[in-house]
N, C-alpha and C positions, 0 to 999 in steps of 0.2 A: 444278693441274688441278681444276678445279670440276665436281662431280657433274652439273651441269646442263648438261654440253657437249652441243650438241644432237643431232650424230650420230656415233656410235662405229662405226667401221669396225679388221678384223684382216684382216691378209696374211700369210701363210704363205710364207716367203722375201722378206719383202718389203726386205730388205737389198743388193739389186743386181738386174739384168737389169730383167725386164718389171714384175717386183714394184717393188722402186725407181720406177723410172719414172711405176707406178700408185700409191702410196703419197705419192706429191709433189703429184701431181693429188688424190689426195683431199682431203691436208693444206690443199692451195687453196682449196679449195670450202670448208672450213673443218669438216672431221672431225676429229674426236681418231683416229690413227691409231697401232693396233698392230704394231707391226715384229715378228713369230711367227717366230725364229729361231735355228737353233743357235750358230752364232757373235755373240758378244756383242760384243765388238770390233768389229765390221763393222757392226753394227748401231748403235753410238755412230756410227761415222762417218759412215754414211748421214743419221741424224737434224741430225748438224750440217751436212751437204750441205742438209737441206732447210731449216734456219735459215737458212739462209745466203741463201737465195731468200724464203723465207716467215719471217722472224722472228716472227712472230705464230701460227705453225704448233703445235699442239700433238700431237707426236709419241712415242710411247715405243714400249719396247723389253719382248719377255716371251719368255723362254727357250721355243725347242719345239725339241727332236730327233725327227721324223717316224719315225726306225727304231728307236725304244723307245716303246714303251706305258706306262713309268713314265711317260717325260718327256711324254710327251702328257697322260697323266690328270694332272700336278701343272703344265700350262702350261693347262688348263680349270680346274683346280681355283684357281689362280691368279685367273686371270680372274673367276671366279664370284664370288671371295671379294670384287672390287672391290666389287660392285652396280651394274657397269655394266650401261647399254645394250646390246644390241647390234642392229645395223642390216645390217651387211654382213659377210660371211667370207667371203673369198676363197683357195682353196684351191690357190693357185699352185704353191707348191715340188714341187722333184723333179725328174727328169730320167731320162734310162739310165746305167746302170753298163758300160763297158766291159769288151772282157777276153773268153776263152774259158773262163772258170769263173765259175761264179754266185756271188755273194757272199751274205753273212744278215745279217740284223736281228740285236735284240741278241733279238729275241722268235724266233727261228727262221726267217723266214720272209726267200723272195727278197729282196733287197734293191729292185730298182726296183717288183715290186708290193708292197711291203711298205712304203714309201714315198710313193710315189704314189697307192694306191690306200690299203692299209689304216690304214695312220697318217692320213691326214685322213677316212676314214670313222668313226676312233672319237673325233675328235677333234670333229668334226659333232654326232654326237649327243651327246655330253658340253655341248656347248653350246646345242642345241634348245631345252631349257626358255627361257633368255633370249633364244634371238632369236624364241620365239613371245609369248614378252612385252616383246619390243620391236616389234611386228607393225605396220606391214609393213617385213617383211628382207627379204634376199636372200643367197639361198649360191651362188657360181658355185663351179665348179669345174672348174681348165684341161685341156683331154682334147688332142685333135688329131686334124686329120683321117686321120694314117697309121694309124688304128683303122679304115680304110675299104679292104676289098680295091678297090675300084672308083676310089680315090685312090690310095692308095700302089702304087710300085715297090718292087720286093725281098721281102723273105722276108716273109708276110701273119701277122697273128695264128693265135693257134694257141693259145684256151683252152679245156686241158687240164688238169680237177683231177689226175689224176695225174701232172702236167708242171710244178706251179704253183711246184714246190723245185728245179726244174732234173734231176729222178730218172730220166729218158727223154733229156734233152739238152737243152743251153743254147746261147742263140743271140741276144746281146744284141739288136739288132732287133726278134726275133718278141716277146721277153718285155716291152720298152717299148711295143708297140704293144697287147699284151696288158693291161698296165698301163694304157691310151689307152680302150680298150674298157670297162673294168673303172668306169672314171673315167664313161663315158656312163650306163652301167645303173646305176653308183650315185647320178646327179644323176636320170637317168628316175622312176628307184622313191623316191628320197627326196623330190619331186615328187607324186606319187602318196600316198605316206603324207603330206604335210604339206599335201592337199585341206581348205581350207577355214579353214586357221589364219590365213594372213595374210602365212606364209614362204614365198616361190619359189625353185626349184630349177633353176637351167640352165645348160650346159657350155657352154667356151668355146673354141674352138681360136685360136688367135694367130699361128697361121703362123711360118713359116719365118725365124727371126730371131739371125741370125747374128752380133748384136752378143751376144744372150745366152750363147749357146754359146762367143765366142770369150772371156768374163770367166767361163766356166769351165775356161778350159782354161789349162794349166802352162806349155807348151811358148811358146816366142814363135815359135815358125814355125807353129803351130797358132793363136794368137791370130792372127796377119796374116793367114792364110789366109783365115779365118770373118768377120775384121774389115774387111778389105780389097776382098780377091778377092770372096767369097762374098754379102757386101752390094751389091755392084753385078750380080748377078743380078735378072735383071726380076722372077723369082716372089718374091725378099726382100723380109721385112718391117723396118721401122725398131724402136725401141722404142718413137717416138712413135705410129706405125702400133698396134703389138702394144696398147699401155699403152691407147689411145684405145679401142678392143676390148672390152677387159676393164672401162671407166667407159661403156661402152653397156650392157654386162650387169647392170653396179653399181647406176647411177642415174638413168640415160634413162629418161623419162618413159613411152620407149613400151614396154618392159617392165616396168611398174609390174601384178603382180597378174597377169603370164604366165609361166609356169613351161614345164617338161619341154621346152626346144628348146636344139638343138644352136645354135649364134650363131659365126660365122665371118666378118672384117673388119665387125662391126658388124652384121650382117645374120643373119635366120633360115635355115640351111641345112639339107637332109637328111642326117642323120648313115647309117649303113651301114644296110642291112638286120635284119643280128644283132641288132645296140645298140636294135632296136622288140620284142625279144622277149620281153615280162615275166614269162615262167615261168622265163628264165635270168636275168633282174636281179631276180628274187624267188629264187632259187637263190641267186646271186652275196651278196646282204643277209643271210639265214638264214644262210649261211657262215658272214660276215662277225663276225657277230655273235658267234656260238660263239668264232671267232678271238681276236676282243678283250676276250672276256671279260665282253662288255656283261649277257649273259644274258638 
């Protein structure tokens, strides 16, 4: 791999589902593309997936477990030590934890907001310096629309700092979609702080995609369901669908240099009410920070 690759793109999970998907298409256009993932194994295979289409693809693999903050500061530390570029982060990985008890990081904290939200917030600014000197970047960062009372059906968000450990009650839904919200205020205010560098900030919702869900699930009557049944819903998304989303956010010409928007099938939408509120995504970042240590 030669120093001079012209643009250096990282994906956070990007060893299957919508990541994969968007990790092939980068590879295309002709990114050197980081595979940021825990599983190492999975991540060899996806790259030979993309050889296998793109032999000319220049792809690797960099260890990040999103629920320790070792592994995140030695998967930036990593990266930093290359001297690469960097052009693009995309902040995919994550998901909900199921279950009627909350699960933890290895750092203490819920596991789906401690995943989703707080392992790629400190994973972000661990890498700021290089992508404001690879300027102009771009950080998406995947949220969804169930962060929206006014979309979602079922139990709505419900962020509560004294709830954030499950210490009141857990309710895998409210705490994902919590995670979803967390996800918007932190692309808003990271937006906000990165006025004028040259880096843009903006969340991406990918809809409803039920191939990804079903290659995370164990069960084969749970894969069929999501893969079968559930894909052939008019509101499902493809991965092609989802993947194309997330390279409008990337490298579409027409977000070149616009930051703080919510982006949903390609397009600029209104995310909720709350997620405009900058005294709580300036709340939510001061946290944050304390959290990981950043200081």
């Amino acid at each position: 791999m030669s120093l001079n690759q012209e643009r250096v793109a990282m994906i956070t999970g990007g060893n299957s589902g919508i990541g994969f998907a968007t990790a092939t298409k980068l590879a295309a256009k002709g990114y050197l593309v980081l595979l940021a993932s825990r599983n190492q194994q999975a991540s060899s295979q996806a790259i030979a997936r993309i050889h296998d289409l793109y032999p000319q693809a220049v792809v690797e693999s960099i260890p990040l477990d999103l629920s320790s903050f070792v592994s995140v500061r030695a998967c930036a530390a990593a990266f930093n030590a290359r001297g690469l570029p960097l052009h693009v982060l995309i902040n995919n990985a994550g998901g909900s934890v199921p279950g009627k008890q909350a699960s933890f990081t290895m750092d203490g904290f819920e596991m789906t907001f401690g995943t989703n939200h707080l392992g790629h917030f400190l994973l972000t600014n661990l890498l700021l310096d290089v992508l404001k000197g690879s300027a102009p970047a771009r950080v998406i960062t995947v949220s969804s629309e169930l962060h929206n009372p006014d979309y979602a059906k079922g139990p709505l968000a419900d962020f509560d700092y004294d709830n954030l450990k499950g210490e009141k009650y857990y309710h895998p839904q409210v705490f994902y979609r919590n995670s979803k919200l967390a996800n918007v205020w932190f692309a808003y205010e990271l937006q906000r702080r990165l006025s004028g560098s040259g880096v843009t900030s903006n969340a991406v919702c990918p809809g409803f995609v039920p191939a990804a869900i079903a290659a995370r699930r164990n069960s084969p009557l749970e894969q069929f369901f999501y893969s079968q049944v559930m894909a052939r819903m008019p509101f499902a998304r493809s991965l092609e669908q989802a993947s194309t989303s997330y390279m409008v956010a990337a490298t579409d010409p027409a977000f070149e240099g616009v930051g703080g928007k919510f982006i949903v099938d390609g397009k600029e939408k209104a995310s909720s009410k709350d997620s405009y509120d900058e005294v709580k995504a300036r709340r939510l970042w001061e946290r944050s920070v304390e959290w990981c240590g950043l200081g």
